[in-house]
C-alpha positions as CSV (number, residue, x, y, z in Angstrom):
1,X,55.8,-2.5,-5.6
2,X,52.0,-2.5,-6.9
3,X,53.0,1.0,-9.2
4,X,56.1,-0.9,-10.8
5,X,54.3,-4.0,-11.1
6,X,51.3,-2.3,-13.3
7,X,54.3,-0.8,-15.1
8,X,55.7,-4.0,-15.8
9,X,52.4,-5.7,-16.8
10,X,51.8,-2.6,-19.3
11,X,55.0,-3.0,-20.5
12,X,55.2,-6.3,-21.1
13,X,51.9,-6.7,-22.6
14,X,52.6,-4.1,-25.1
15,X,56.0,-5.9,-26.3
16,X,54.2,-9.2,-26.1
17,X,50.6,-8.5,-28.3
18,X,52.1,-7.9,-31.7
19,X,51.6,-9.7,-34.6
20,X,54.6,-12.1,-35.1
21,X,56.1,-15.6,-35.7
22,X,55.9,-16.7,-32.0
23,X,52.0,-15.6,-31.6
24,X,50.9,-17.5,-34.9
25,X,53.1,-20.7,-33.4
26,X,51.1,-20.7,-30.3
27,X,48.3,-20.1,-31.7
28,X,48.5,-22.9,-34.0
29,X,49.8,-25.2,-31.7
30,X,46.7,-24.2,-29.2
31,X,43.8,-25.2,-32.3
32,X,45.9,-28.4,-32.9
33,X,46.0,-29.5,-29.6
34,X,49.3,-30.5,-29.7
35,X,51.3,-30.0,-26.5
36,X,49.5,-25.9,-26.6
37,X,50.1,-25.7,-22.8
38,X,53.8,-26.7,-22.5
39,X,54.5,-24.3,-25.7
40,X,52.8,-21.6,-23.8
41,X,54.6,-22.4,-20.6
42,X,58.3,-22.3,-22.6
43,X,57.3,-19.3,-23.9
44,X,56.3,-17.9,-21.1
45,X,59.4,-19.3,-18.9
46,X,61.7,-17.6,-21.1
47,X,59.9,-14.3,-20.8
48,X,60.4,-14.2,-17.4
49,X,64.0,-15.4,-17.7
50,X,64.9,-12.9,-20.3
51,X,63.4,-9.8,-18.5
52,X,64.7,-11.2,-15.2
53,X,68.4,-11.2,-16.5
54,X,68.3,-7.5,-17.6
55,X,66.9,-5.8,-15.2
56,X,69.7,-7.6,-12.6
57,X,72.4,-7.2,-14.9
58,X,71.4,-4.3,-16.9
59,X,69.5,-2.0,-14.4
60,X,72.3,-2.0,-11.5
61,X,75.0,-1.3,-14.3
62,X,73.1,1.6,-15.6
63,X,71.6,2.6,-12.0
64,X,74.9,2.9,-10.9
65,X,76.0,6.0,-13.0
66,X,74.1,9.3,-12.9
67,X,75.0,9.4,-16.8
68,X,73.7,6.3,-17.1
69,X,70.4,7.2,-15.4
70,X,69.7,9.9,-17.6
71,X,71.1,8.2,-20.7
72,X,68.7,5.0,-19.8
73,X,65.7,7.3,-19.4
74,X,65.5,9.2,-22.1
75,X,67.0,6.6,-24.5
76,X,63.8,4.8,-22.8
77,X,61.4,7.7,-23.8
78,X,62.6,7.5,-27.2
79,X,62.0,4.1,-27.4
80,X,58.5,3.7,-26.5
81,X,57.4,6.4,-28.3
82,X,59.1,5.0,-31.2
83,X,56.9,1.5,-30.5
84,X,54.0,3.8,-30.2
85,X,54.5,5.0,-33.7
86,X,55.4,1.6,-34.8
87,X,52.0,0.4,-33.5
88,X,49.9,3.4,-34.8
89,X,51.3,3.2,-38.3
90,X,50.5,-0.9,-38.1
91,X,46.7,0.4,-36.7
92,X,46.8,2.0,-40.8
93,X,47.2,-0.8,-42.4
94,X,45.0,-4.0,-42.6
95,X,47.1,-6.8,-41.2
96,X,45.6,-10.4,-39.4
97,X,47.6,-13.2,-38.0
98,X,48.2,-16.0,-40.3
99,X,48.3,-19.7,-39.4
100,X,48.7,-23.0,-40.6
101,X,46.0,-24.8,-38.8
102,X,45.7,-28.0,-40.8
103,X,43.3,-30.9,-39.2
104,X,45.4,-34.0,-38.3
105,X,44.8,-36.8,-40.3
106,X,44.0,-40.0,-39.2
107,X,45.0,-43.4,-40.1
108,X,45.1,-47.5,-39.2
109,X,42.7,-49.0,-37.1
110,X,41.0,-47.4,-34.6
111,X,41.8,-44.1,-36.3
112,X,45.2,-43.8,-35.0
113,X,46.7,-40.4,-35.6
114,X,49.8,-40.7,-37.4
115,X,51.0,-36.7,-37.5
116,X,50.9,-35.4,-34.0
117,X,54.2,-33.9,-33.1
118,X,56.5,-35.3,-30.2
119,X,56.7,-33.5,-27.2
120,X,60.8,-32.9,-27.9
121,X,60.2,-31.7,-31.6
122,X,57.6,-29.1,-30.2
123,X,60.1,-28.1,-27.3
124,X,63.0,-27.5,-29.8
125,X,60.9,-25.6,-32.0
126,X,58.9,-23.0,-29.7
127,X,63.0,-22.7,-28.6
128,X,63.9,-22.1,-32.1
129,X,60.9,-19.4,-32.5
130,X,61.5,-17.5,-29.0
131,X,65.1,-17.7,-28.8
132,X,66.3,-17.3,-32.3
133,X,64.7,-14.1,-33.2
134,X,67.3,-10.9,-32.3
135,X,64.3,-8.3,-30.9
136,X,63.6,-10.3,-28.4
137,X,67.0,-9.9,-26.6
138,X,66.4,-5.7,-27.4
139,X,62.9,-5.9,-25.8
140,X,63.5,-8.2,-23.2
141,X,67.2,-8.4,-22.1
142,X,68.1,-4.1,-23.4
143,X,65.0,-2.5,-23.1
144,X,62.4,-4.6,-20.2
145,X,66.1,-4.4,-18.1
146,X,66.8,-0.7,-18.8
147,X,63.0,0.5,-17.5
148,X,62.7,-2.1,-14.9
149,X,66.4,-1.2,-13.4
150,X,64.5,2.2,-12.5
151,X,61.9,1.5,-10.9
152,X,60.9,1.5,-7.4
153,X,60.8,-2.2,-7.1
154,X,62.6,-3.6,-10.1
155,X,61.3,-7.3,-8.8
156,X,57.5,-6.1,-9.3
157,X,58.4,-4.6,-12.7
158,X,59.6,-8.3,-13.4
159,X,56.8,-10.1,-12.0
160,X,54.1,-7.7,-14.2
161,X,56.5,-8.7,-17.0
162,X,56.2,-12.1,-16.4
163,X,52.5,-12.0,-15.8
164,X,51.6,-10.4,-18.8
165,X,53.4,-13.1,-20.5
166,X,51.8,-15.8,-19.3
167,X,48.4,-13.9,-19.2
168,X,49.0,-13.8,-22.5
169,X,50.4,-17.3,-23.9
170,X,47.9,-19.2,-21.5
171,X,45.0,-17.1,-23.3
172,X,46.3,-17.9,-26.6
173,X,46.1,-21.4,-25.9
174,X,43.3,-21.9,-24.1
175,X,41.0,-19.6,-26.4
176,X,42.5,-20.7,-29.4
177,X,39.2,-21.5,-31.2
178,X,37.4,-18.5,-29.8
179,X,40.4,-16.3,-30.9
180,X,41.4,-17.8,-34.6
181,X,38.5,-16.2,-36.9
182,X,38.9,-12.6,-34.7
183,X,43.0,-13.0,-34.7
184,X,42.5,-13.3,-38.4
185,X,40.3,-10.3,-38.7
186,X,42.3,-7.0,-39.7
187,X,40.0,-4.6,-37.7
188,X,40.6,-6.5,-34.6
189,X,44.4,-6.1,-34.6
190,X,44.0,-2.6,-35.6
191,X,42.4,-1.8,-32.3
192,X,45.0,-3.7,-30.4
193,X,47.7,-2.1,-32.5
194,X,45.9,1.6,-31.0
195,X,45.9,0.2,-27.8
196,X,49.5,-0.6,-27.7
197,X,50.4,2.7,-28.9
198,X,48.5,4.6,-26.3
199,X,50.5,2.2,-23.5
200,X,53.3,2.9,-24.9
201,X,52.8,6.8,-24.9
202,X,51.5,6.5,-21.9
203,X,54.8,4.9,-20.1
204,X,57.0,7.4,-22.3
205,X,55.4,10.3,-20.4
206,X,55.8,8.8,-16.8
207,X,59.3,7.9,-17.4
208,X,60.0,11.3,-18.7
209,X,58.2,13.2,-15.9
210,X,59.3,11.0,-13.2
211,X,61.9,12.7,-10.6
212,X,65.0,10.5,-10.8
């Protein structure tokens, strides 16, 4: 269980660290201080969710068929290393994370704040920016389910998953301040960019030499 859970962690926190919508809303919500922890939990929730649901549904399917094994593998290895030259070629350019991270204004007596944002609105919203964009269903639901469904122990692939989510999200939030002028530096997400590609070669190579 301990091998497929590292899997899962290295996995997940490659599909996860990427410069995107859901990171910068996070992120934002985190130097606001408006409700960072339950946005990082919903994010988090539905990570484990999503992964969860394809490697039960997907991975038996696929499992079940010796085809399917080597289809599932190898479409696999493709895959990653296709992320790893995503990531390298992202490592060439000069990208940072932006965010709007306007102060709250404050008005009335006593200094009331008149702009922080219900817990409901912020619910629907980190909904709207985890659940609404496409690639996560293909990383999560297609592609976390297809390499989990052939490991050893497919529920320690999902509990690395889901750790590396919440790793993740939780550090977001509770760094935010620390994290905002680095996340914004280019060089920074360069070397995380490297990183990711070097996991995701990395996994490509042990699911290719691994005896089905």
């Amino acid at each position: 269980m301990g091998i497929s859970l590292f899997h899962g962690l290295l996995v997940g926190a490659s599909l996860i660290v990427a410069i995107g919508a859901q990171n910068a809303f996070v992120l934002r919500q985190g130097l606001r201080r408006e409700h960072g922890w339950l946005v990082a939990g919903i994010c988090a929730v539905c990570d484990l969710l999503l992964v969860a649901a394809g490697v039960a549904g997907l991975g038996p399917l696929i499992t079940a068929s010796a085809v399917g094994v080597q289809l599932a593998r190898w479409g696999g290895v493709v895959w990653l290393l296709w992320q790893a030259v995503a990531a390298f070629r992202r490592a060439g350019r000069a990208r940072s994370l932006e965010w709007r991270a306007e102060s709250r204004g404050k008005a009335g007596l006593g200094g009331v704040t008149n702009n922080v944002a219900s817990a409901r609105a912020v619910v629907a919203a980190t909904l709207g920016v985890t659940l609404l964009n496409p690639h996560v269903y293909l990383d999560t639901v297609v592609m976390l389910g297809i390499i989990g469904g052939q490991q050893a122990s497919p529920t320690g692939f999902v509990v690395g998953a889901s750790l590396a989510s919440l790793l993740w999200f939780f550090g977001l939030v509770g760094l935010a301040h620390w994290l905002a002028p680095r996340l914004r530096d280019p060089h920074w997400w360069q070397i995380i960019d490297i990183v990711v590609g070097a996991i995701m070669l990395l996994v490509a190579w042990q699911l290719a030499t691994r005896p089905m």
